[in-house]
C-alpha positions in Angstrom: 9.8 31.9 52.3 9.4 28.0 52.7 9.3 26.3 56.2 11.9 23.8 56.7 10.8 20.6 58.5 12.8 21.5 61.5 10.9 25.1 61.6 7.8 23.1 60.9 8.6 20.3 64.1 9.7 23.5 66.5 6.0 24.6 65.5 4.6 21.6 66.4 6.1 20.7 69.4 5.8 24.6 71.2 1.9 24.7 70.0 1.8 21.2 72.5 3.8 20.5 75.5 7.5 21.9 74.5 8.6 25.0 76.4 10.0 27.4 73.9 12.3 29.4 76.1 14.1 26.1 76.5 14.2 25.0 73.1 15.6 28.1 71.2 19.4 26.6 71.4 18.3 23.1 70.3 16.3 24.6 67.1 19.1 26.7 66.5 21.7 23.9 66.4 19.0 22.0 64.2 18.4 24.7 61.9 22.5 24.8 61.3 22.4 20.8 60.8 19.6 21.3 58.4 20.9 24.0 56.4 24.3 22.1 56.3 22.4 19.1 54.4 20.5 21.3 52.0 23.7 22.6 50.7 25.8 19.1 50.7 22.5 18.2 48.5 22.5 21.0 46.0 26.2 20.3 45.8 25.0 16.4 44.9 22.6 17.6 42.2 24.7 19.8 40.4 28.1 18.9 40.7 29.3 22.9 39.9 32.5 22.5 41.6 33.4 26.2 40.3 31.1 27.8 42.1 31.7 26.8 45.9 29.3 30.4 47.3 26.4 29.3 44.8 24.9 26.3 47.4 25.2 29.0 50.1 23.7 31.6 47.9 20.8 29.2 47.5 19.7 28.1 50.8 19.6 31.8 51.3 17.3 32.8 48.7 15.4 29.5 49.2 14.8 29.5 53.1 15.8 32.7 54.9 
């Protein structure tokens, strides 16, 4: 499974100074965000209209 760059600044941050009890709802929210432009991308490079589940079906095999 790839790390995306929000997984990979949550990492960051709790390894430093951030308090990971308090920032499980704000990586949450950014992991939704994210995964929301990954699919409007995929639907940019491929332009398969006929296939509206296939984006989804990616990010899934891609990232979780």
């Amino acid at each position: 499974m790839k790390q995306t760059a929000v997984e990979w600044l949550y990492d960051q941050l709790t390894s430093t100074w951030f308090d990971k009890a308090s920032g499980t709802d704000i990586l949450k929210k950014a992991k939704e965000m994210e995964k929301e432009q990954i699919i409007d991308s995929y639907w940019d490079g491929c332009r398969n209209w006929d296939n509206e589940k296939e984006a989804e079906q990616y990010y899934n095999e891609t990232y979780n």
